[in-house]
C-alpha atoms as one frame of an Amber mdcrd trajectory, in Angstrom:
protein
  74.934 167.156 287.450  74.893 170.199 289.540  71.783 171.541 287.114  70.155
 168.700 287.088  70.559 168.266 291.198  71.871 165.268 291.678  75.039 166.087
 293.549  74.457 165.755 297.306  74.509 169.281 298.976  75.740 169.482 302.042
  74.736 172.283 304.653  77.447 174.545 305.502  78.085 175.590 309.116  78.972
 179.178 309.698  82.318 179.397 311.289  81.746 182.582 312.819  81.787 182.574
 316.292  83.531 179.305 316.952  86.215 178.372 319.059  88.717 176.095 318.059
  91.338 174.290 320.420  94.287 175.859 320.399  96.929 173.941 322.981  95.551
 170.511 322.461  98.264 170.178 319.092 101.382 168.910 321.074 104.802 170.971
 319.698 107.796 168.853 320.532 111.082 169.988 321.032 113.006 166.592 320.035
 112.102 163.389 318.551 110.271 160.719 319.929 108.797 162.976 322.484 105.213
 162.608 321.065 103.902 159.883 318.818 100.552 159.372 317.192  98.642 155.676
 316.201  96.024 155.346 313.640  93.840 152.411 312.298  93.162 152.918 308.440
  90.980 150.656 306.252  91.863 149.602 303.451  90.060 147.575 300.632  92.238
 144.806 299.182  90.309 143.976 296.134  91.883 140.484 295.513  90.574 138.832
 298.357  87.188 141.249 298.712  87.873 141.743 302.059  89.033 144.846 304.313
  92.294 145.155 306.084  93.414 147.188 308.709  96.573 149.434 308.426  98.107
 150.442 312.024 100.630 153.016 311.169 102.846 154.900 314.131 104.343 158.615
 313.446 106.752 160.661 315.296 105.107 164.151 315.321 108.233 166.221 315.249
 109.933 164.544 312.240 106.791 163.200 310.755 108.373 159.793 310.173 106.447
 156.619 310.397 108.539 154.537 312.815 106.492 151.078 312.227 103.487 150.232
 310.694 101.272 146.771 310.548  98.563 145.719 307.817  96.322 142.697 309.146
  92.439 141.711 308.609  92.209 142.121 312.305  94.216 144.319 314.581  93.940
 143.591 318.624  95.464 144.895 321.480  98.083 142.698 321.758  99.382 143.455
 318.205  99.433 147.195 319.270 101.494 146.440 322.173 103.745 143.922 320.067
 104.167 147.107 317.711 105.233 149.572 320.218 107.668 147.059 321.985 109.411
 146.942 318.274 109.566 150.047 317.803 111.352 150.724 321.284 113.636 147.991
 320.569 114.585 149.289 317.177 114.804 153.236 318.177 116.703 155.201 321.212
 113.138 156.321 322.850 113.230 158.422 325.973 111.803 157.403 329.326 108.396
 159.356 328.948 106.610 159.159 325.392 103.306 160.975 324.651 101.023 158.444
 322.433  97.764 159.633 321.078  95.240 158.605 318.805  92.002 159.696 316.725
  89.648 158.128 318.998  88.311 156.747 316.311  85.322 154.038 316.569  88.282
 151.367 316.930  90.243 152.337 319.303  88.576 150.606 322.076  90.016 147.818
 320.689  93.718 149.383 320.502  93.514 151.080 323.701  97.024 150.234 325.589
């Protein structure tokens, strides 16, 4: 493929020069301190039809504490996912959530 040119070639950037964040990666000292959300899709072939995976994971111990899998994911069912996961875990008063900012989280925005 690569002789006859069909593979797609992608430009590469020179990373020379760049600067890369540094402090924005959060390093917490216990659990629970910092959490992260993410919206996945996922093909289910069966029914031809996307679904959405919301998954929550505790940076420090890299656990997922809940998760949700739905054809539609809304606010509400973010918030309905946090409150379970603060009724099944000890959480602390302050909690750091961030996300991707992916193209959907407008929708998941709390």
């Amino acid at each position: 493929m690569t002789e006859s040119k069909l593979l797609y070639h992608q430009q590469r950037r020179d990373k020379k020069g760049k600067t890369f964040i540094k402090f924005r990666v959060p390093k917490p000292q216990l659990p629970f301190e910092h959490m992260e959300v993410d919206i996945k899709y996922i093909w289910v072939h069966g029914i031809r039809r996307m679904a959405y995976l919301l998954s929550v994971i505790d940076i420090k111990t890299r656990a997922i504490l809940g998760w949700m899998l739905q054809h539609s994911i809304r606010k509400n069912d973010v918030v309905s996912l946090v409150r379970a996961i603060a009724a099944c875990y000890c959480l602390p008063l302050k909690v750091n959530v961030r996300s991707d900012n992916g193209a959907q989280r407008p929708a998941a925005a709390v």
